[in-house]
C-alpha positions as CSV (number, residue, x, y, z in Angstrom):
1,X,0.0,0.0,0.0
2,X,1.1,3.6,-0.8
3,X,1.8,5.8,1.8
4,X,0.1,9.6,0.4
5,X,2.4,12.9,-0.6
6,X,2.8,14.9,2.2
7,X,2.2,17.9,0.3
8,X,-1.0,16.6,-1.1
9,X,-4.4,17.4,0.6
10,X,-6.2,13.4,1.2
11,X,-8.9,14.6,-0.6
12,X,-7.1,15.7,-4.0
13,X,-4.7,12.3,-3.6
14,X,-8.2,10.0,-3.7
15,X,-9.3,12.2,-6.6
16,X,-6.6,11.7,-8.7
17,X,-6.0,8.0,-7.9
18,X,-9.7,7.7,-9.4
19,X,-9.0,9.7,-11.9
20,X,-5.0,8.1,-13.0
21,X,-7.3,4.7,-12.4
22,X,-9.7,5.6,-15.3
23,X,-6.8,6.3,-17.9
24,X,-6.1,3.3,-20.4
25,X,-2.9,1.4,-19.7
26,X,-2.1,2.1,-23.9
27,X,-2.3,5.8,-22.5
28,X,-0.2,5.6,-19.0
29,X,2.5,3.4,-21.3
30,X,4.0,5.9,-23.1
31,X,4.5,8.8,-20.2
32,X,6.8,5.8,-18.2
33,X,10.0,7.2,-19.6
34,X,9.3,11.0,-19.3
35,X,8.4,10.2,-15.5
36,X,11.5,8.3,-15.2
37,X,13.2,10.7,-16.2
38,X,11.5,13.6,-14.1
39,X,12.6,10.8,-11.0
40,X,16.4,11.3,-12.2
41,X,16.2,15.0,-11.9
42,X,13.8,16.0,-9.3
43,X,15.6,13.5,-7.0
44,X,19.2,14.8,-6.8
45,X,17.8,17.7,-5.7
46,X,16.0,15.9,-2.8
47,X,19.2,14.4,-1.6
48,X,21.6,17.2,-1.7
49,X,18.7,19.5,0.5
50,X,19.0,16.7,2.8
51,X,22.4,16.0,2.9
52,X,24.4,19.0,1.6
53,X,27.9,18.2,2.5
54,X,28.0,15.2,0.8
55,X,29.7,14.6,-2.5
56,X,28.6,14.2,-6.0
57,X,29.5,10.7,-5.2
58,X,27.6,10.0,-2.2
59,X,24.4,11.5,-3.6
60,X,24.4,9.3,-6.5
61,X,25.1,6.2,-4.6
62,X,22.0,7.7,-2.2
63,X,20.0,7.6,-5.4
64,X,21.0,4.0,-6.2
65,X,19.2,2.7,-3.2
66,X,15.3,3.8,-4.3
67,X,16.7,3.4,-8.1
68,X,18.6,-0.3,-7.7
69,X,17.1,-1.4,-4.8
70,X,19.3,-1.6,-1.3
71,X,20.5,-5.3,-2.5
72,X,22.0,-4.3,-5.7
73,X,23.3,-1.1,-4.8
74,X,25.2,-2.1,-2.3
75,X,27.0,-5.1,-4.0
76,X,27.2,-2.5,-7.0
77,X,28.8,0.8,-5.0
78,X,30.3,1.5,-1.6
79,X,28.1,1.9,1.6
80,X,26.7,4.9,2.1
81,X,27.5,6.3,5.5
82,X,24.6,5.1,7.6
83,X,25.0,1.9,6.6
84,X,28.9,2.2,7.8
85,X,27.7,3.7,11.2
């Protein structure tokens, strides 16, 4: 189960679930890669506001966690620093 956008209202997130649920699958398909992409940018931006001492690096190994999944990133790059604490 999804947990809802803390900057959404409940009431406009149940909206627009109906709503996203009424659109045809042929329709959702194609907007897959411009929301992946929108993920890749919007998300660095996340990371460095929370952790804004950290390098380039560190972010992007950050990222690899939600991107990856924790398994695979971590056999993939070096521990991020809460997982070395």
């Amino acid at each position: 189960m999804r947990t809802p956008a803390a900057d959404t209202r409940p009431e406009a997130e149940r909206i627009l679930v109906r709503l996203w649920g009424q659109v045809s699958v042929a329709k959702k398909l194609p907007l897959i890669p411009e929301n992946t992409r929108a993920m890749q940018e919007f998300t660095p931006g996340g990371l460095r506001a929370r952790h804004p001492d950290e390098s380039f690096e560190r972010l992007r190994r950050r990222l690899a966690n939600p991107w990856l999944g924790t398994d695979l990133a971590r056999r993939s790059y070096d521990p991020t620093p809460d997982e070395t604490e």
